[in-house]
N, C-alpha and C positions, 0 to 999 in steps of 0.2 A: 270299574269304580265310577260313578254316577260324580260329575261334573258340578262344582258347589258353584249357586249363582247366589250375587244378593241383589234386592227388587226393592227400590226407592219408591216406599209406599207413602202416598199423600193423602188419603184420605180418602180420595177420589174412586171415579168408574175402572177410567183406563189403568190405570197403575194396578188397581186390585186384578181387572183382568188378566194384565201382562203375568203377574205373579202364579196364578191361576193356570195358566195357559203354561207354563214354566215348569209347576208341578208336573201337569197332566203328561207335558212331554219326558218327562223321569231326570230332571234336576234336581240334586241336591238347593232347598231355596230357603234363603234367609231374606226376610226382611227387616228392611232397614227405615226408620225414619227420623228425619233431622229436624230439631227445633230449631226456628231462625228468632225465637225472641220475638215475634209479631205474630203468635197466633192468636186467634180470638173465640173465645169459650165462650157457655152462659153467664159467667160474671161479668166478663166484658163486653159483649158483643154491644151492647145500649137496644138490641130490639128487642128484648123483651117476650123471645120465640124461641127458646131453648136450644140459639144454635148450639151443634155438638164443632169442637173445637180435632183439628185434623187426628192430632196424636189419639185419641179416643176413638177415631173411625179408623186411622189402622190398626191401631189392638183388635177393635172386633172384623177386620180383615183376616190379619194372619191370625187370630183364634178359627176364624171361620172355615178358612185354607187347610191351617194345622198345619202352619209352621212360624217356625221365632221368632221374635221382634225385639231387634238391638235399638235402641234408641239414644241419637248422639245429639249433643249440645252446640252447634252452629251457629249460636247466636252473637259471639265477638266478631267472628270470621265474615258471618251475614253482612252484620251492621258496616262494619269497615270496608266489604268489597262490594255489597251489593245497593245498600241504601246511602249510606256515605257519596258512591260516585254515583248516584241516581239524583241526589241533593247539588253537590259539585259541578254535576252537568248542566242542569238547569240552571245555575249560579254565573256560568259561564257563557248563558245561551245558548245551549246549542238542547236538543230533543236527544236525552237517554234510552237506551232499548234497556232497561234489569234484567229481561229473561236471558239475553243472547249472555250477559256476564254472568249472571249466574250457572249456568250452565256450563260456563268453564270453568270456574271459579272453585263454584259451591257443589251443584253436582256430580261432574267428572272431576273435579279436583280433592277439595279435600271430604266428601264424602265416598269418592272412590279407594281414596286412602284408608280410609278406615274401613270399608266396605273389605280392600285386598289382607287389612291384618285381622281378619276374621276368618281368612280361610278361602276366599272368595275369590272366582278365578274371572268375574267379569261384573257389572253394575249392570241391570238391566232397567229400565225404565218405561213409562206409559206413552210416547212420545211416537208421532208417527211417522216414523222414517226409516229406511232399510241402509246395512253394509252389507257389502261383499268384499270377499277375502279375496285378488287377482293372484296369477298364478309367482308374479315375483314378489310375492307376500305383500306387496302394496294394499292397505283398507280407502274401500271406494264410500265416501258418504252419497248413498241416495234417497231422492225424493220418494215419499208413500205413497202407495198405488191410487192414495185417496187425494184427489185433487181441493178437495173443501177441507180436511183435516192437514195436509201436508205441513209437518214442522221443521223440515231440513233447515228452514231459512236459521230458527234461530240454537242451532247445531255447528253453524259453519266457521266457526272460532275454536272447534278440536284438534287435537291433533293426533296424530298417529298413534301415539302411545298410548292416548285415549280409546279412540276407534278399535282399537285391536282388544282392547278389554272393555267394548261396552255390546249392549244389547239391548234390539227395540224390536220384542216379539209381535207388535199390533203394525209391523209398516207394511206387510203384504193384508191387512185387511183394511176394511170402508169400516166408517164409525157407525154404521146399519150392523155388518156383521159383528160389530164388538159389541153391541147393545145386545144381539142376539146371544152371546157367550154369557152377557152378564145375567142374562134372565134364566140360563140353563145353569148356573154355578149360583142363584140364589141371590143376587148383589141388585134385588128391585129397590130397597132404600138407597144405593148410590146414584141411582137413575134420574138425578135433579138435573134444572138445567145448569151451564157451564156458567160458570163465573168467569166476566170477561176482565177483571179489575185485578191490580196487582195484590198480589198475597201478602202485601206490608202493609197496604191500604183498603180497606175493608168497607170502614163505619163512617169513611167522610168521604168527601172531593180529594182526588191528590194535591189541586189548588191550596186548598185550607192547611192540606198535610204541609205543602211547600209554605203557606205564609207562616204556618206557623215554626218552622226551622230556618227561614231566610227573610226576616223581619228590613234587612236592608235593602231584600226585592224589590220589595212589598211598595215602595216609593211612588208616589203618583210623576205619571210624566206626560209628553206631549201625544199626539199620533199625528203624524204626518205622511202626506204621500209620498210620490217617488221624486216630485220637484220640488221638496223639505217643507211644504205648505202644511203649516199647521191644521187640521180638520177636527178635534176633539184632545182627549184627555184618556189615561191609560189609567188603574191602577195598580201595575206593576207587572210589570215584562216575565215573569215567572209564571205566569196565568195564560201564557200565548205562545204557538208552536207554530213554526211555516209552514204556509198551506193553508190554516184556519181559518173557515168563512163565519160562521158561528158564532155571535158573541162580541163581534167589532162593534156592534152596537152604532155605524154612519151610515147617514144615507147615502145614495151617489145613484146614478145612471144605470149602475152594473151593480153586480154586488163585491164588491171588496173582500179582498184575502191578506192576510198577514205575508206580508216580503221578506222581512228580514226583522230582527231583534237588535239595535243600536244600545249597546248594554255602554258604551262611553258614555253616549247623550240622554241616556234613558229615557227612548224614543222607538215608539211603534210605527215601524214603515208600512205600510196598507198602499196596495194596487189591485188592478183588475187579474184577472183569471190568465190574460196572455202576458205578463209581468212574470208570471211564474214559471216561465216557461225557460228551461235549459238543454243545452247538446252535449256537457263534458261539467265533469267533478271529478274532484280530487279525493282520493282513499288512502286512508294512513293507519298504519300497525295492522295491515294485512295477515292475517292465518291462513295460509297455504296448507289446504287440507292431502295436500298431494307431499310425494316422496322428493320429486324434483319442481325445484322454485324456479317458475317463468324468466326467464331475462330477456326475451324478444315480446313486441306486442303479439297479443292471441285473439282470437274471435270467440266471442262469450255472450251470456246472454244474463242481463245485470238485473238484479232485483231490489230497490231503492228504498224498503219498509215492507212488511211481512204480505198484508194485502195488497202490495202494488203486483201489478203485472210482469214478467220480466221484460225486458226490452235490449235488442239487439244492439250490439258493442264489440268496441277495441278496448282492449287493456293493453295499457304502456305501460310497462314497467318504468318508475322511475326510484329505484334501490330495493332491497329485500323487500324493505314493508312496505311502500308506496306505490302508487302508481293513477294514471289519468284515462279516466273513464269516457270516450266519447259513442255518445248514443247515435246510432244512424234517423233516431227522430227525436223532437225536443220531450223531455221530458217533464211534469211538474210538478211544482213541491218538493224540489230535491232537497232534505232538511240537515245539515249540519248534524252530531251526534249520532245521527241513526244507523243502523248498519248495512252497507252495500255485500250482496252475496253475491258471487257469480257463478253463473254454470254451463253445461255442457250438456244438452239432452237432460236427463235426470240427475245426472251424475254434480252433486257441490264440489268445486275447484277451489272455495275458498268464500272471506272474507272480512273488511277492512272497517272503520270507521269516515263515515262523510265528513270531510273538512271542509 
């Protein structure tokens, strides 16, 4: 009896690939696509260019495939887990990852749920990253063979019961050889380039998105440096993420990087390049993508935001979900909100949110 998968179809290259690639292997395949309530069609789009809006490129995906397309409504669930703490977070100052939450939230959460009461013994997706099944049933998350495409990082908030019922048929291939799959299975119209912007935010600045839902951001305030010296004028601390060189808009010696976000004083802290520089942060509400949860420090290799580098570390455990990150070299830009991963070789051990 042929093995029923369902394949989280967006619209996209990869995803129709995976699906594709699913059949050909003799899966039973259902796809599935979720509206989050933020898609944008030709009525909305405002350019005027006939975008085709997702739900319409996966019908003519699984028509093209020849196979079903269930199509679930996401969009209370969305707005409340994914765009609500995407608002929240910047409200709060610190830099939001959506994808890494949605991804547990929305993907392997409640679209896997729906995905299992169809029949479905696993959610496969376009994502480049491989599991393996060890031999004491433990599910290993690993990194894609493709180092330019590799999306473990924002994977590393699943958990076991996920891992064990999910599947990412493109993480033993390079996105050369997936382009090559798509031109053999006919999917040359998916072949645009990649949208780097988040899929709630389309047709504006996420800035604009943010003034216009946090109108108390929005507040003009000081910018000061690291010795509270006044240097200019801000307007408004939701438009600025630590690390940002871009857009400070002062002159100086060096060029200036955003320090910190004083959300009390509603005050832009700006220093030079070695100001940003740290050896240890704190990680909280850790997902331990392993069976058994750390209680001794471990030697790990930390990855601080999706294209950072990894860099070599102690994890301390300090209680289940916490623990203190210290780098064997300074690292910078370590940004509050964002999601710390660590790892092992290829192998994701887990991860937490930057405090």
């Amino acid at each position: 009896m042929r093995k029923t998968v369902a394949v989280a179809l967006s619209g996209g290259l990869d995803s129709a690939v995976a699906a594709a690639f699913l059949k050909k292997e003799n899966y039973q395949v259902i796809g599935v696509y979720f509206q989050t309530g933020y898609e944008f069609s030709p009525a909305n789009s405002g350019t005027g260019k006939g975008v085709t809006c997702g739900k319409t490129l996966a019908e003519q995906v699984a028509e093209q495939i020849g196979i079903p397309l269930e199509v679930f409504d996401c969009s209370r669930h969305f707005r409340r887990e994914v765009v609500d703490y995407f608002i929240d977070t910047y409200h709060s100052g610190q830099t939001p990852n959506p994808c890494v939450v949605c991804n547990k939230r929305i993907k392997f959460g409640y679209v896997m749920e729906k995905a299992m009461a169809l029949g479905a013994s696993a959610l496969a997706t376009g994502h480049y990253c491989r599991i393996k099944r060890k031999a004491n049933g433990e599910f290993w998350l690993l990194k894609g063979i493709d180092p330019a495409k590799d999306q473990s990082y924002f994977l590393a908030r699943l958990g076991q019961d996920q891992l064990s019922h999910a599947l990412f048929p493109l993480g033993d291939y390079t996105k050369n050889q997936v382009r090559e799959m798509a031109k053999t299975w006919g999917f040359r119209s998916l072949m645009k380039k990649e949208s780097q912007q988040l899929c709630f935010i389309r047709h504006e600045s996420y800035k604009d998105f943010l003034s216009r839902r946090m109108q108390s951001q929005g507040t003009a305030g000081p910018i000061v440096n690291t010795r509270g010296e006044v240097l200019g004028r801000h307007h408004g601390l939701h438009t600025y993420t630590i690390g940002q060189r871009r857009g400070i808009g002062i002159p100086g010696p060096q060029p200036y990087y955003v320090i910190r976000l004083d959300m009390s004083g509603n005050r832009l802290v700006i220093g030079f390049r070695d100001e940003l520089a740290a050896t240890e942060c704190e990680v909280k509400s850790i997902n331990w993508t392993t069976i058994r949860t750390p209680d001794e420090p471990i030697s790990a290799r930390t990855r601080i935001r999706y294209r950072h580098k990894e860099a070599d570390s102690i994890i301390t455990p300090a209680g289940r979900k916490t623990a203190i990150v210290r780098f064997s070299e300074p690292q910078y830009a370590i940004t509050p909100g964002q999601a710390a991963v660590f790892y092992q070789g290829d192998r994701v051990l887990g991860g937490g949110w930057i405090a």
